[in-house]
matplotlib code that plots the C-alpha trace (Angstrom):
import matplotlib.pyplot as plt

x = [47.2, 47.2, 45.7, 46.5, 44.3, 41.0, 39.0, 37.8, 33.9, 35.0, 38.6, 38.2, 39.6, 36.6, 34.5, 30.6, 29.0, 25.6, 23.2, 20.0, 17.5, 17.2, 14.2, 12.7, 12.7, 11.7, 8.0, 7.9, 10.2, 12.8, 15.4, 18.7, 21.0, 24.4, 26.7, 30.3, 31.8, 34.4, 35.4, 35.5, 37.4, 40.0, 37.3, 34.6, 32.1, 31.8, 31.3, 30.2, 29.7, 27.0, 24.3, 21.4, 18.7, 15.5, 11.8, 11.3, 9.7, 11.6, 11.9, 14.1, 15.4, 18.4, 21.1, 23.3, 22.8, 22.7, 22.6, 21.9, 21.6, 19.5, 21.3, 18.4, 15.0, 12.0, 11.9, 8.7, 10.1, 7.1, 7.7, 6.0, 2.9, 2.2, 3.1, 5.5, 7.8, 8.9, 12.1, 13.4, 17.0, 17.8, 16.6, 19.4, 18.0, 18.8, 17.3, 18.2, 19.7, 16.2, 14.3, 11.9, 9.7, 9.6, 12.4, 9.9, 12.0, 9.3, 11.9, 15.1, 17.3, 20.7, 22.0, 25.3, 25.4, 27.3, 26.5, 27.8, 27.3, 28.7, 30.3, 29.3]
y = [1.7, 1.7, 0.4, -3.2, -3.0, -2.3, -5.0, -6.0, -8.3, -10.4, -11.3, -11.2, -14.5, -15.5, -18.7, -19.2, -20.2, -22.4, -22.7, -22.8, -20.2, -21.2, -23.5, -21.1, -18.5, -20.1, -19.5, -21.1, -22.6, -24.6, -21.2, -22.1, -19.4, -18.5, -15.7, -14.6, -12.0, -10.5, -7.7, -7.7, -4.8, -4.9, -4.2, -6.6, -4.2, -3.6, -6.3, -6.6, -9.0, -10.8, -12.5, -15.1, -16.7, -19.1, -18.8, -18.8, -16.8, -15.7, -13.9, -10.9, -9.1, -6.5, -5.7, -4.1, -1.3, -2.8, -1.7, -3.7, -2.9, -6.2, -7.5, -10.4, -11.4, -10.1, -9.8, -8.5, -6.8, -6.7, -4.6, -5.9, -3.7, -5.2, -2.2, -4.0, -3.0, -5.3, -4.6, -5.9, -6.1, -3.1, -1.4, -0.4, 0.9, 0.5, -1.5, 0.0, -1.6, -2.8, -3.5, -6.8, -7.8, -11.0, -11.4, -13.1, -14.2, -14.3, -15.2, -16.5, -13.5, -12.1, -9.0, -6.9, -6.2, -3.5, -4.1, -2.0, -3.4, -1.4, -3.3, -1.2]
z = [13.1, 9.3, 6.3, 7.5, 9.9, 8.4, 8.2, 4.9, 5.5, 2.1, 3.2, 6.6, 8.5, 10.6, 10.8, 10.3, 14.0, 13.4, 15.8, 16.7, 18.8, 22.8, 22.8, 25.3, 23.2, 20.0, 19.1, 15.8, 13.1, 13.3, 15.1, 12.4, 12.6, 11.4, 12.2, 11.4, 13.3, 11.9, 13.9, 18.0, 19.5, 22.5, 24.7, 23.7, 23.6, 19.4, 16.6, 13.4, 10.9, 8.9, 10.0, 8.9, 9.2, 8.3, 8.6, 12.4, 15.5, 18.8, 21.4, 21.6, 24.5, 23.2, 26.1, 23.1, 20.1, 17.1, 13.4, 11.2, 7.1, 5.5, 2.7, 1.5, 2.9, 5.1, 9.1, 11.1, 14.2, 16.9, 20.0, 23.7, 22.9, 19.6, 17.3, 14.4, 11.2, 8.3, 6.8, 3.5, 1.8, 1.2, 4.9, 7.3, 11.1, 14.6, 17.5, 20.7, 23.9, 25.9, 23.3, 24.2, 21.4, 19.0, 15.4, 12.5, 9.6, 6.7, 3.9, 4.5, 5.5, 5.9, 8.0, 8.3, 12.0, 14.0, 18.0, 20.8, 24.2, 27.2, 29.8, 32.7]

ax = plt.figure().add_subplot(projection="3d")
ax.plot(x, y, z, "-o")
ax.set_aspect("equal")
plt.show()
């Protein structure tokens, strides 16, 4: 390995995936999403790369780690027992693998993610 092979997000050779939220999951809005991954190691089990989204309420059910540092927006995280944090561009924290809760974008947002998910 060497310098080559860092991966810079700005240059970084990866293409924007749009979607939308599983319908089953979607509680409100309209669920348009975008990511671009660009990093996925060897083993499949770490990415990162930016993510965003519009005004909309889902379902969440984390099988990975995930940091994430918000770059714009607001997003209410509500865990299954009702207790809930808002965090703003600027916040950076960690959700952990089996988290179940509901994602509530209140402005438009946008995420750098880094997700580890073991393949045990």
């Amino acid at each position: 390995m060497n310098v080559a092979d860092i991966v810079l997000f700005a240059t970084a050779a990866a293409v924007e995936d749009n979607y939308v939220v599983d319908a089953e999951k979607l509680l409100a809005g309209d669920g348009r999403q975008a990511v671009r991954n660009v990093y996925s190691d060897e083993s499949d089990q770490f990415h990162a790369g930016v993510w965003r989204g519009e005004v909309a309420t889902w379902r969440v059910r984390y099988t990975e780690h995930e940091f994430c540092h918000m770059l714009t927006g607001e997003v209410k995280i509500t865990d299954a027992t009702g207790e809930s944090i808002t965090v703003r561009a600027g916040d950076s924290f960690v959700i952990p693998a089996g988290f179940v809760g509901v994602w509530q974008v209140l402005q438009p947002a946008s995420k750098l993610y880094v997700i580890f998910e073991s393949k045990r």
